[in-house]
C-alpha positions as CSV (number, residue, x, y, z in Angstrom):
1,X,147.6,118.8,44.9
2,X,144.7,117.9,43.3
3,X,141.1,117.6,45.1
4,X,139.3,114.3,44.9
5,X,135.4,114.4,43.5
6,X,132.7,114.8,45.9
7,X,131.3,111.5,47.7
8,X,128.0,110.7,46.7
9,X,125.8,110.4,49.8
10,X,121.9,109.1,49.9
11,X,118.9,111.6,50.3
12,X,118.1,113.1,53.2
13,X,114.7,110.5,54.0
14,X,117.0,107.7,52.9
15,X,119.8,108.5,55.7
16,X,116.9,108.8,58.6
17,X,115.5,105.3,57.0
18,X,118.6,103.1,56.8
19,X,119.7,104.7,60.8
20,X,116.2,103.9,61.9
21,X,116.0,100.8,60.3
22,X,119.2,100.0,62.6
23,X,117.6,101.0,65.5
24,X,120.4,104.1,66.3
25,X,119.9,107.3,67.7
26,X,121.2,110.4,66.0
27,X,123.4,111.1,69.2
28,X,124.7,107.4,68.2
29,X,125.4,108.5,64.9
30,X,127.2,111.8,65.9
31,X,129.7,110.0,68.2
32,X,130.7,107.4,65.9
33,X,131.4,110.3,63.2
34,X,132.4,112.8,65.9
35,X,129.8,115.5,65.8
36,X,127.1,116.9,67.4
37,X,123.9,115.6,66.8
38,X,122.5,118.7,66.0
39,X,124.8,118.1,62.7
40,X,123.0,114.6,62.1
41,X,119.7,116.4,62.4
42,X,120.8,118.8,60.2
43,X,121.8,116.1,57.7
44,X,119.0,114.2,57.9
45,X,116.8,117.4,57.6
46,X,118.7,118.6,54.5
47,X,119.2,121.7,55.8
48,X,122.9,120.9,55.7
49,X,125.5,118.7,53.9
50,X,128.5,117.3,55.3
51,X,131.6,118.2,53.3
52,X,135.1,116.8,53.7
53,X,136.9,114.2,55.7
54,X,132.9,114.3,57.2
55,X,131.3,113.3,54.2
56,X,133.6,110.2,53.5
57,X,133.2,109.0,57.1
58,X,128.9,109.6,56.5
59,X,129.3,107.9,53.3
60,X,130.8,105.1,54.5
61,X,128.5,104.8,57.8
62,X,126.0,105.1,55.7
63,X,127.0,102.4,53.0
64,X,127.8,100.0,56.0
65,X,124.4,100.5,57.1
66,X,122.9,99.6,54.1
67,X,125.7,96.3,53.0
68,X,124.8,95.0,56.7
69,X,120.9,95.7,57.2
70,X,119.8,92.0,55.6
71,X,122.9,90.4,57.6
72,X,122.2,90.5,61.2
73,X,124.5,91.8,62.4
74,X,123.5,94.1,66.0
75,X,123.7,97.9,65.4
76,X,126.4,98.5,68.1
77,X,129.2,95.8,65.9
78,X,128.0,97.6,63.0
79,X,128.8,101.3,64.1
80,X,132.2,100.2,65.9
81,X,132.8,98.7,62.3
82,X,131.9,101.7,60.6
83,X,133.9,104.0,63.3
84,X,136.6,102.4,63.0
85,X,136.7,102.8,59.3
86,X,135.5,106.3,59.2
87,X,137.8,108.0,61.6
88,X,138.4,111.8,60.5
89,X,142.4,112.1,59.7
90,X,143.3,113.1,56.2
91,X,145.1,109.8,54.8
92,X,147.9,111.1,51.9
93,X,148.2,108.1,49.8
94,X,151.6,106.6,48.8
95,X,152.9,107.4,45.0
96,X,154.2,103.3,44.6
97,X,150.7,102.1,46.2
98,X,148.7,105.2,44.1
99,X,150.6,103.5,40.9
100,X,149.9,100.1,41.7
101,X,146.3,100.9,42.6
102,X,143.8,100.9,39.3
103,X,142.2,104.5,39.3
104,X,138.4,102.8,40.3
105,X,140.2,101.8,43.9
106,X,141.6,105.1,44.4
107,X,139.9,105.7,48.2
108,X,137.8,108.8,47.8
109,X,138.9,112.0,49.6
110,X,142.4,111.1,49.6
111,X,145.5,113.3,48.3
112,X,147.6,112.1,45.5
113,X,151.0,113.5,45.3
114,X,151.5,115.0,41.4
115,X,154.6,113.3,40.5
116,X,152.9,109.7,41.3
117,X,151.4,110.8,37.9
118,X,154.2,110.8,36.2
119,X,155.7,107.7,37.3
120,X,155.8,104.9,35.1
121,X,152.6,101.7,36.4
122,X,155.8,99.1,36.3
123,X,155.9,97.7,39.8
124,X,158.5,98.0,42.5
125,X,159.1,96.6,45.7
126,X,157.5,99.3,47.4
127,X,154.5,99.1,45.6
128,X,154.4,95.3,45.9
129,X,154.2,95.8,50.0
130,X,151.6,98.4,49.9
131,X,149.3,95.7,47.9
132,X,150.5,93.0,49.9
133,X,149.4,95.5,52.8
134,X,146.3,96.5,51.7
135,X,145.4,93.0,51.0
136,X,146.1,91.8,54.7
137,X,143.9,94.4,55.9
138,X,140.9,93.5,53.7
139,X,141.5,90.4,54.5
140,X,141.8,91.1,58.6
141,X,138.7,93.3,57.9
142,X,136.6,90.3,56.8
143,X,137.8,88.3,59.3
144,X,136.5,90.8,61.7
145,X,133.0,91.1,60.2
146,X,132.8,86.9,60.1
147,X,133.5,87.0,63.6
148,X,131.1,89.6,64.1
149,X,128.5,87.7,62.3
150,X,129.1,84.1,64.2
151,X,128.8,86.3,67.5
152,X,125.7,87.7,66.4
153,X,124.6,84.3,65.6
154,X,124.9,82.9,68.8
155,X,124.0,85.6,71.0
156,X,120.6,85.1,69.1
157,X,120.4,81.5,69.5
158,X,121.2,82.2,73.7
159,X,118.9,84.9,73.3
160,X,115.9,82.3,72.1
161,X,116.8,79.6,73.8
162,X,116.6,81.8,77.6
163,X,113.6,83.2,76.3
164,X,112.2,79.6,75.5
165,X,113.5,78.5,78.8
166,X,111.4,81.4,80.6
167,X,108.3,80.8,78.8
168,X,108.8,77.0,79.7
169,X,109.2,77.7,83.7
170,X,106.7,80.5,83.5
171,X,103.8,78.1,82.2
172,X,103.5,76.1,85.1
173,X,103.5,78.9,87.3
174,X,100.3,80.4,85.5
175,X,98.8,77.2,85.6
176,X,99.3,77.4,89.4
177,X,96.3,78.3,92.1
178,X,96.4,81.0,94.8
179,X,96.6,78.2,97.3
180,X,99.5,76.4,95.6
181,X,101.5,79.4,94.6
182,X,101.1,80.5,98.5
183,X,101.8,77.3,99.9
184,X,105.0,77.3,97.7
185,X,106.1,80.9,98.7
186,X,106.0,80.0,102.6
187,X,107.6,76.6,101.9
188,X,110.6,78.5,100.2
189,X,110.8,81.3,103.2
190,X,109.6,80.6,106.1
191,X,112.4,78.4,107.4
192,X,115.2,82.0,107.2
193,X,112.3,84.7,107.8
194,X,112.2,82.8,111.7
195,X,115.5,82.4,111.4
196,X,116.2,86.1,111.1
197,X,112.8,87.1,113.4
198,X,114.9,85.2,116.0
199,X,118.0,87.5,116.1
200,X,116.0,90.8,115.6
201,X,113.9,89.6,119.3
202,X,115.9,86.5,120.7
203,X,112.7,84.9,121.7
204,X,111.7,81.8,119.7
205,X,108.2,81.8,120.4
206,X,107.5,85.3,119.3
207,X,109.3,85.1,116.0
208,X,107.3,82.0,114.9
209,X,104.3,84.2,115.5
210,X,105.9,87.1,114.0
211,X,106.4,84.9,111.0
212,X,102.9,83.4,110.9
213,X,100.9,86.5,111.4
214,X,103.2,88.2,108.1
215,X,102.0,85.4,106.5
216,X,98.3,85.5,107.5
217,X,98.6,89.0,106.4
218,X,100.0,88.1,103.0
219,X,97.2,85.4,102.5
220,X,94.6,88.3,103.4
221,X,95.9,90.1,101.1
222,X,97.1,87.3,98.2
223,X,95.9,89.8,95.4
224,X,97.8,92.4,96.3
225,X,101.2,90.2,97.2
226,X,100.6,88.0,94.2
227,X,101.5,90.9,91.8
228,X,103.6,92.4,93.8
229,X,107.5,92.1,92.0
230,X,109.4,91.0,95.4
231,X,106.6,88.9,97.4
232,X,109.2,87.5,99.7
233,X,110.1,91.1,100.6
234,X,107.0,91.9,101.4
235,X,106.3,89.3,103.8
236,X,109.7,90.0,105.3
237,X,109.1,93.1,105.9
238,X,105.6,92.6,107.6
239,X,107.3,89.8,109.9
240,X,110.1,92.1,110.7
241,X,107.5,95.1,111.9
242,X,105.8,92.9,114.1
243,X,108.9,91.4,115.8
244,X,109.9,94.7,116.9
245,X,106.5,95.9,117.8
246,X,107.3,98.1,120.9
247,X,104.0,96.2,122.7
248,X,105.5,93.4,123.3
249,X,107.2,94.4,126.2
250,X,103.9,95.0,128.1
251,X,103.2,91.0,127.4
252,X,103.5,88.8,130.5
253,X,104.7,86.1,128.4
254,X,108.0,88.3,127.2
255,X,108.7,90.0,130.1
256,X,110.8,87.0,131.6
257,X,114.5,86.6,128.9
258,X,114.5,83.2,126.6
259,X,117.1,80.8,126.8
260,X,119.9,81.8,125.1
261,X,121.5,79.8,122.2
262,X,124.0,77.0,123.3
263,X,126.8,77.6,121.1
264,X,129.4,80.4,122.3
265,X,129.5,82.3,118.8
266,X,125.5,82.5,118.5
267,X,125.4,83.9,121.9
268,X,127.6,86.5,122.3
269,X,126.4,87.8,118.5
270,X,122.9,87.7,119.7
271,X,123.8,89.3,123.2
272,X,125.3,92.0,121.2
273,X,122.5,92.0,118.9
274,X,119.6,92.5,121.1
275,X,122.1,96.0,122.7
276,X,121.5,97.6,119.9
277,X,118.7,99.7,118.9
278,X,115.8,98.3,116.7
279,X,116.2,100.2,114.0
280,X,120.0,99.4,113.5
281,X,119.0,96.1,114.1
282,X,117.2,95.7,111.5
283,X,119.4,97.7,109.5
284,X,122.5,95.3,110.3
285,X,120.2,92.1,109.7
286,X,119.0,93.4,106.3
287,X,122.0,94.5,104.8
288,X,124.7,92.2,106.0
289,X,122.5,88.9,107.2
290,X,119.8,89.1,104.2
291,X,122.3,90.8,101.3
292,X,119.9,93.8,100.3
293,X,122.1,96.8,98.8
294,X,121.9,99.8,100.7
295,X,119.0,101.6,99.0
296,X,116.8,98.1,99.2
297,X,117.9,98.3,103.1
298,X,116.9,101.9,103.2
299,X,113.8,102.0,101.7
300,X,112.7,98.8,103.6
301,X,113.6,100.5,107.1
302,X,111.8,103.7,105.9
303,X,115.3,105.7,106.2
304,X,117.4,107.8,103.8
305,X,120.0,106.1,102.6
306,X,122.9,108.1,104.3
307,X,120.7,107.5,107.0
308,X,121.0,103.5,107.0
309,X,124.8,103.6,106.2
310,X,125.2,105.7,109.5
311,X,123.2,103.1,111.0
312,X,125.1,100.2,109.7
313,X,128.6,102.0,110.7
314,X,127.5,102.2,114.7
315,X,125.8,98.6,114.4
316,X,128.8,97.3,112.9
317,X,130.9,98.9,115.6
318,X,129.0,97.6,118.4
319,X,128.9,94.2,117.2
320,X,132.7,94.1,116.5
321,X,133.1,95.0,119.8
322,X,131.3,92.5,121.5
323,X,132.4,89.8,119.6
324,X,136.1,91.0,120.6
325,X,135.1,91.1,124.2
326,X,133.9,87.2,123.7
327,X,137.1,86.6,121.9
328,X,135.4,85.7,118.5
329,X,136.8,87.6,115.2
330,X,134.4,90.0,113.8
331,X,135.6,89.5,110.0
332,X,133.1,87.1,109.2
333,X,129.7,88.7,110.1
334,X,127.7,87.7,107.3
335,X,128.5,84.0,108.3
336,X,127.7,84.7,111.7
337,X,124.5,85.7,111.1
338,X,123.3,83.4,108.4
339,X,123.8,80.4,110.8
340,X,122.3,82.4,113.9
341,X,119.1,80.6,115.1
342,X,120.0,77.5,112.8
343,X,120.7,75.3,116.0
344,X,117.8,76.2,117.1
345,X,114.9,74.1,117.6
346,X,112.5,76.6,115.6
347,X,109.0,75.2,114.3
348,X,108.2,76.8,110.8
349,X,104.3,77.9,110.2
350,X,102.6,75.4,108.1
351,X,101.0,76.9,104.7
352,X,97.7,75.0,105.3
353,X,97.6,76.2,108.9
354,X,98.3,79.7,108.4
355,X,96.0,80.4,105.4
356,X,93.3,78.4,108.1
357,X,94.6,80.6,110.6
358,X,94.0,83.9,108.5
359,X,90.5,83.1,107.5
360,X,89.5,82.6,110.8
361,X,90.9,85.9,111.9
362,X,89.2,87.4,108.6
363,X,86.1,86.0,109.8
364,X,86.4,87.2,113.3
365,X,87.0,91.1,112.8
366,X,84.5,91.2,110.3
367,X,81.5,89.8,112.8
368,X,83.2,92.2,115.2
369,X,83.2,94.7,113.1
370,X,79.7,93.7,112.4
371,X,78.4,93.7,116.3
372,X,80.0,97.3,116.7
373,X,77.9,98.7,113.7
374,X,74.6,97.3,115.2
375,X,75.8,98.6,118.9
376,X,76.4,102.5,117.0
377,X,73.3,102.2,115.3
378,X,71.0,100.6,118.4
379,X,72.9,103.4,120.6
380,X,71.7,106.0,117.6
381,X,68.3,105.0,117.4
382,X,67.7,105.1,121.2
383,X,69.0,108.2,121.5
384,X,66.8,109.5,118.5
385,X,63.7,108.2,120.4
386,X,64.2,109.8,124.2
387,X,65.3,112.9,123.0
388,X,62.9,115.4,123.5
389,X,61.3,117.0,120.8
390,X,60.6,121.0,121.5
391,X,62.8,123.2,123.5
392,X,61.8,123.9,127.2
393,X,63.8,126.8,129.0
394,X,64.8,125.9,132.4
395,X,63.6,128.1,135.5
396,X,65.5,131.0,136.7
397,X,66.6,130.3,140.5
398,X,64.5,132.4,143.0
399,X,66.0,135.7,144.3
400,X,65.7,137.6,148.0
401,X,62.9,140.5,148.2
402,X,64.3,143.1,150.5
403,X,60.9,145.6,152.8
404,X,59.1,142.5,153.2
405,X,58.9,141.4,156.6
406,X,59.5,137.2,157.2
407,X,55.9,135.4,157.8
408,X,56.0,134.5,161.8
409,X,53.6,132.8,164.1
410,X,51.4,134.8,166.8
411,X,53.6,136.1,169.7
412,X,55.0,139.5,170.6
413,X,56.0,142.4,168.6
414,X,59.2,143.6,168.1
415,X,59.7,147.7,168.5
416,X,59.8,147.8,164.5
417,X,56.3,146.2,163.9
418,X,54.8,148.2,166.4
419,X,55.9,151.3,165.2
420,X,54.6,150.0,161.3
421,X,51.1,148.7,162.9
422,X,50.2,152.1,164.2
423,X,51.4,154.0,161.4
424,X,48.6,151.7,159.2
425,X,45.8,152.7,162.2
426,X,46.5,156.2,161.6
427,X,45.4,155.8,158.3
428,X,42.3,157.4,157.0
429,X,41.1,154.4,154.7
430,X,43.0,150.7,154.5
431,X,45.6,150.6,151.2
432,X,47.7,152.7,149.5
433,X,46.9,156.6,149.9
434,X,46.9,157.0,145.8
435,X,44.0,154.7,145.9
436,X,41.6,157.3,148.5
437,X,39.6,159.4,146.6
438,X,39.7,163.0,148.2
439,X,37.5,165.9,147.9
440,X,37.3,168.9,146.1
């Protein structure tokens, strides 16, 4: 068996150039050849060469590369095109279609049988098939890349038009003020954030306010929510914090329970909504009432996420059972809770009355905030000016001398002052003796 020349293959630079040019990476490369990439780097490098059934499958990749760069074709057809044609089994060429092929088409790397050498070049049925073969797949083959082509074609023309279509509907949002791009934003959610502020507290009047003080909060803060990628999360998730504000219970306004809902669905689901506790509340509004996926719920609700599945199992639970107990079926949840609160006669927070609302809150705390800095410093400065200015210790308490006798008024002696009066008489001079001088 003789062994076909080696396959020519590009310099190192030149290999890196045409995969780069294509926008692969070398572990891209190594799986359509089936290597490592460790071998592409080393090819690239020139620190190694591929040899073999390798080198033929790099050769071809590589020519493939370089027929399609200027055809525009995407990188991923090209390198299932080239993979396909560069799969590693040894291919042992038939002695008809070796005949019947001219010696420039032989396929490099493949094995000739000797005796197809011998054979006369007169053609034979067999040999007509393997042509007639070999023609259908070039043929199938180009086909393949038209259809590749055209594909391209048109995923780029989508790709151009979408891209025009986003520049189109994001020019009038540039063009659009804080005020209008607000206004817009509470248009579009206020009407389901007190829809779903309603079944997290079943009052009505405390989820309009829940839903109008999120949205003075979010007009407050219009810089930061205007960048922000999910503003309508953001203001759902302030609404749905103050709704369940544990506070609200000490309200004489709340202590007394709403009316509940007229139809029989909405009120056993909000009956068995309001026995649960807040937090899988929320949990079963968010996930099954709003859509979020489980991380999005958990991450709102400030839980793990095995944390708000556990929370969503029980909620689930409860809620199944109390819709049995009513005698309404539990399957349909989600619609359940997307039309709770919509017969309801809810009043949605105007835009131009909330950001009113806001500015006049804004303006409140800060003249507040303003009296309670000149009470601290008025209360500092008097306090500077009476405090005294040098140190005065305070006076020890008086203490009991004992020997002295208590001052009296005239009147008789007692035995003990007698005895002391004529004990002084007998003295030679008046005062202490150590004072009498004596003689020597």
């Amino acid at each position: 068996m003789s062994q076909s020349p080696a396959v020519p293959l590009p310099n190192p630079k030149e290999r890196r150039r045409l995969r780069e040019a294509r926008s692969l990476t070398q572990a891209e490369v190594a799986a359509r050849i089936g290597v490592s990439r460790e071998t592409v780097r080393a090819w690239e490098s020139g620190r190694t060469h591929p040899r073999g059934q390798r080198r033929v499958a790099y050769a071809r990749f590589l020519a493939g590369l370089e027929e399609e760069r200027g055809a525009g074709v995407p990188a991923a057809e090209v390198s299932a095109g080239a993979s396909a044609q560069a799969r590693p089994e040894a291919r042992v060429v038939r002695p008809e279609a070796q005949a019947a092929r001219p010696k420039d088409q032989t396929p490099p790397g493949a094995c000739v049988r000797p005796e197809a050498r011998e054979r006369s070049s007169a053609p034979t049925p067999a040999q007509v098939q393997a042509e007639a073969e070999a023609r259908a797949e070039e043929r199938a083959r180009a086909r393949d890349l038209a259809e590749a082509r055209a594909k391209a074609g048109a995923e780029a023309k989508a790709g151009a038009e979408a891209e025009a279509g986003a520049a189109a509907s994001a020019a009038p949002e540039e063009s659009l003020t804080a005020e209008a791009a607000f206004d817009a934003l509470c248009a579009r959610t206020a009407p389901a954030l007190v829809r779903q502020a309603y079944a997290l507290t079943g009052r009505r009047a405390l989820a309009q306010e829940s839903v109008e003080r999120a949205f003075q909060l979010a007009w407050q803060r219009w810089p930061e929510v205007a960048v922000d990628r999910d503003p309508a999360g953001w203001v759902r998730a302030a609404a749905h914090e103050y709704a369940l504000s544990p506070w609200h219970r000490f309200r004489p306004a709340h202590r007394a329970p709403d009316v509940p809902p007229a139809d029989k669905t909405q009120r056993a689901l909000l009956a068995a909504l309001l026995d649960l506790p807040p937090a899988q509340r929320r949990t079963l509004l968010l996930y099954d009432g709003v859509g979020l996926g489980l991380p999005e719920t958990a991450a709102e609700t400030e839980a793990s996420t095995p944390a708000a599945a556990g929370r969503l199992l029980h909620a689930r639970e409860a809620v199944a059972d109390h819709l049995r107990a009513a005698d309404e079926p539990p399957e349909v949840l989600h619609e359940h809770l997307g039309a709770l609160g919509g017969t309801e006669r809810l009043q949605v927070p105007r835009p131009a009355r909330v950001r009113i609302g806001s500015e006049r809150r804004a303006r409140l705390w800060t003249r507040v905030a303003i009296a309670f800095t000149a009470l601290i410093i008025g209360a500092t400065a008097l306090t500077v000016r009476t405090a005294p200015t040098r140190y005065e210790p305070p006076q020890s308490p008086g203490r009991a001398i004992s020997g002295v006798p208590p001052r009296m008024g005239p009147g008789p002696l007692s035995y003990e002052d007698e005895v002391l009066r004529e004990k002084l008489r007998k003295e030679p001079a008046r005062g202490p003796a150590r004072l009498v001088p004596t003689a020597e």
